[in-house]
C-alpha positions in Angstrom: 58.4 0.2 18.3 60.1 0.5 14.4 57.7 2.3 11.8 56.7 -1.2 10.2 55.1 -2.7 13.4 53.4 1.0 13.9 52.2 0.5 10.3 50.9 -3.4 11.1 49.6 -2.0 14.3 47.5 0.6 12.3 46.4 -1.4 9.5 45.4 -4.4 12.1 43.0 -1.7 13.8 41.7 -0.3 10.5 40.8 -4.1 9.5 39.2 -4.9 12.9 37.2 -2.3 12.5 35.6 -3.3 9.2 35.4 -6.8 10.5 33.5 -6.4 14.1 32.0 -2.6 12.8 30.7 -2.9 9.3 27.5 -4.1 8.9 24.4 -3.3 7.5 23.3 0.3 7.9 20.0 2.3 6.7 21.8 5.2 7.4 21.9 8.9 6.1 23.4 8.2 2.5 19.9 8.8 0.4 18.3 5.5 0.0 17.9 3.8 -3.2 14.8 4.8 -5.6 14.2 7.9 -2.7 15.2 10.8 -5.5 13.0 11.3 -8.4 15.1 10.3 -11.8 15.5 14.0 -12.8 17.1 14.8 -9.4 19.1 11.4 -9.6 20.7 12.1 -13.2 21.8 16.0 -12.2 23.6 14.9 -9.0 25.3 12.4 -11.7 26.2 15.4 -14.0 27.5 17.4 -11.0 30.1 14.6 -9.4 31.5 13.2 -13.0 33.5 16.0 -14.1 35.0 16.1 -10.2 35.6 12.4 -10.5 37.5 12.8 -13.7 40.2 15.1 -11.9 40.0 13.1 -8.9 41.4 10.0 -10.8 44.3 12.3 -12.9 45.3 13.4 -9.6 45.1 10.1 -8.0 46.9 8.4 -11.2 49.7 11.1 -10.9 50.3 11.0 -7.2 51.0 7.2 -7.7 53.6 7.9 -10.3 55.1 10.3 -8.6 54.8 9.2 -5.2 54.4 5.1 -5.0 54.6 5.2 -1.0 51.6 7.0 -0.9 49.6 3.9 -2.0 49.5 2.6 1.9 48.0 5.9 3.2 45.4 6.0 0.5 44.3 2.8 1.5 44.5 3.5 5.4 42.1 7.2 4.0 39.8 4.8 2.1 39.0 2.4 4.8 39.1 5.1 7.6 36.1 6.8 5.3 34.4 3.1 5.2 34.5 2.0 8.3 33.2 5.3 10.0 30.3 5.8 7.4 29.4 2.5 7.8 28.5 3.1 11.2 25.0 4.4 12.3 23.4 5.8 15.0 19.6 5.9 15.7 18.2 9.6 14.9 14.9 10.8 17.1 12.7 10.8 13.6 13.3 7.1 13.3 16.1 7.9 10.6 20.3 7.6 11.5 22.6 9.7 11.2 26.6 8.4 11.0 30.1 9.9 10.5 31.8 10.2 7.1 35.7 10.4 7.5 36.5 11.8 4.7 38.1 14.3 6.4 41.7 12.9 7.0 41.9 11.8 3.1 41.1 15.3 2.6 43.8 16.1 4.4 46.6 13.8 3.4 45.7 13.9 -0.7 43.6 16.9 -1.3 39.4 16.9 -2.2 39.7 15.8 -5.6 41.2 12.2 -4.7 39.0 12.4 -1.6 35.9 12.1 -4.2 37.2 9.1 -6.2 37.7 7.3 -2.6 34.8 8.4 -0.7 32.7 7.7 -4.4 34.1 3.8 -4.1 33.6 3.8 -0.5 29.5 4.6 -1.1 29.8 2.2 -3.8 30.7 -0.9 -1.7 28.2 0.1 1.0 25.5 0.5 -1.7 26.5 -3.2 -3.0 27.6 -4.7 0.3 25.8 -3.1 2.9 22.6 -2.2 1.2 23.3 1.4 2.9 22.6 3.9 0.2 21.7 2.8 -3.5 23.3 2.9 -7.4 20.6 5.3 -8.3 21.3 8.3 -5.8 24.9 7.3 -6.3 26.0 10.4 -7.5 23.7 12.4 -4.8 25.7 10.9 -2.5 29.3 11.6 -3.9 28.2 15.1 -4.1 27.5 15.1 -0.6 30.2 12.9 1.2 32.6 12.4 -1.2 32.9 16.2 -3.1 30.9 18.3 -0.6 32.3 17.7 3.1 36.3 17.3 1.3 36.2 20.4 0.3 35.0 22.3 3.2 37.5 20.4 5.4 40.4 21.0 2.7 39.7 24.5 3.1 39.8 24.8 6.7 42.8 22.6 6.7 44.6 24.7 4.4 43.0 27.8 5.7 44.6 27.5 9.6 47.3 25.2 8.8 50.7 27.2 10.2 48.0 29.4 11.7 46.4 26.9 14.2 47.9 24.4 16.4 47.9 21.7 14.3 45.6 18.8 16.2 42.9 22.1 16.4 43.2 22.5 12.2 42.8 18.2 12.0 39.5 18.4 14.4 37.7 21.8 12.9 38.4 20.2 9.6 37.2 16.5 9.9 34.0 17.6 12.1 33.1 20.5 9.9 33.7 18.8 6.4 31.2 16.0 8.3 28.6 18.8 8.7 28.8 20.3 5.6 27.9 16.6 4.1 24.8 16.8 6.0 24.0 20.4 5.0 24.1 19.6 1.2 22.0 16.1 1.7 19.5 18.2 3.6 19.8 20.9 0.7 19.4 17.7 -1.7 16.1 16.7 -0.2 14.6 19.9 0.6 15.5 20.6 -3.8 13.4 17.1 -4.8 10.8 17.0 -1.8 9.7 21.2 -0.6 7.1 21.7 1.6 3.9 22.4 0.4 3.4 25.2 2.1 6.5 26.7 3.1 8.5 25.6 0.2 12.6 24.7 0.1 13.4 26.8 2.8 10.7 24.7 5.3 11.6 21.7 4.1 15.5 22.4 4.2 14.9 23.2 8.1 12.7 19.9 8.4 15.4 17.8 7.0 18.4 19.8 8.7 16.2 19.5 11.6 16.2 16.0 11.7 19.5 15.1 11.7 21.4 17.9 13.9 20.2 16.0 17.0 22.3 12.7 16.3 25.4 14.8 14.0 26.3 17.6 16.1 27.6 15.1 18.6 29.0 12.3 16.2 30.8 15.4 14.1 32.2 16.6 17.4 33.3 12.6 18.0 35.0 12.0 14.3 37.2 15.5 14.9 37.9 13.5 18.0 39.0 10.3 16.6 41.0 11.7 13.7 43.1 14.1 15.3 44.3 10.3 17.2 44.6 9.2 13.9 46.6 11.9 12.3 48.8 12.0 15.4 49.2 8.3 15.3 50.5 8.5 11.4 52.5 11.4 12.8 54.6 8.9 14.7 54.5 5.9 12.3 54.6 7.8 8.9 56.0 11.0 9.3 58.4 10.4 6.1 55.8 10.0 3.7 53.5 13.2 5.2 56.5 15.6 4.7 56.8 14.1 1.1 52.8 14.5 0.5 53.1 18.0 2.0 51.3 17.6 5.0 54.0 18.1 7.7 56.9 20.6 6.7 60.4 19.3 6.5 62.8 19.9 9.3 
């Protein structure tokens, strides 16, 4: 098989998937209206100023490196498709995946929040799965939060870890670090009466570790086959991002 019917191959699977996947979810993106204004604005304040470097670096890697824009579009709808997808939670809630973690592999957590921002913002509009007011809550969870944990780990055991074990501990560890800081988010606008942040941070974390345990577990899974299948079909253009070393 040549590298341009791998590529096809790819991108045919990525758009099935938004096809037959996508559909309206109620998921664990922070409904619209649920954050008091106050709360709403500051997540706003926090995501802009990563946002702005986000877009410099996004802007300068096109320049630079035009055969990059196929991968950030295979990172975008990766991220839309698998956060699109929910799963029924025991608290009548839902918890779903996020994969942001394989842009925040190929391109780094600062273009990871301009992408994962636009993918919450066609879900918001589209899907009516998260909302335009808790907008920024959201980037700050999915689209800042969990790309930089699983940066970190990437860079952290990269050359030090087989590399399908760097891939999975990033992707399903940036996924739970999303759903520690909405859980943090909630517990900051809603505490407990009695017990405060803390109980209402374990009420909320609470609630969700049942379903995300498992589905973090599963999107480690799926994006080490991912990452090995662009090993195959794009190896080129991962050497030139930095990803994979040269021979």
């Amino acid at each position: 098989m040549t590298r341009t019917q791998r590529w096809s191959l790819i991108g045919a699977g990525a758009l099935a998937l938004i096809i037959f996947e996508a559909r309206p979810a109620y998921a664990m993106h922070i409904m619209e209206g649920f954050l008091p204004p106050l709360w709403a604005a500051l997540w706003f304040v926090v995501a802009i100023p990563f946002w702005a470097v986000g877009l410099r670096r996004i802007n300068r890697l096109i320049a630079e490196k035009p055969e990059a824009r196929m991968l950030l579009g295979l990172a975008g709808a990766f991220a839309f498709v698998l956060s699109a997808l929910k799963i029924p939670s025991v608290t009548g809630s839902s918890s779903h995946p996020t994969g942001t973690g394989l842009g925040a592999i190929l391109f780094g957590p600062a273009a990871m929040s301009v992408l994962g921002t636009i993918v919450l913002l066609f879900q918001a509009l589209l899907l009516a799965h998260g909302g335009l007011t808790t907008l920024g809550a959201n980037a700050v969870s999915m689209a800042i939060a969990g790309p930089l944990v699983a940066w970190g780990i990437w860079r952290g055991l990269k050359g030090r870890a087989p590399i399908w074990l760097a891939v999975f501990l990033a992707a399903a560890l940036g996924d739970l670090a999303t759903y520690v800081v909405t859980s943090t988010q909630l517990a900051l606008a809603y505490p407990d009466p009695a017990g405060g942040f803390a109980a209402s941070f374990v009420k909320f974390g609470a609630i969700f570790a049942v379903t995300q345990i498992p589905l973090a577990i599963s999107e480690g899974i799926l994006t080490v086959l991912i990452f090995n299948a662009l090993q195959s079909a794009a190896e080129p253009e991962l050497i030139t991002l930095g990803v994979l070393k040269g021979a």
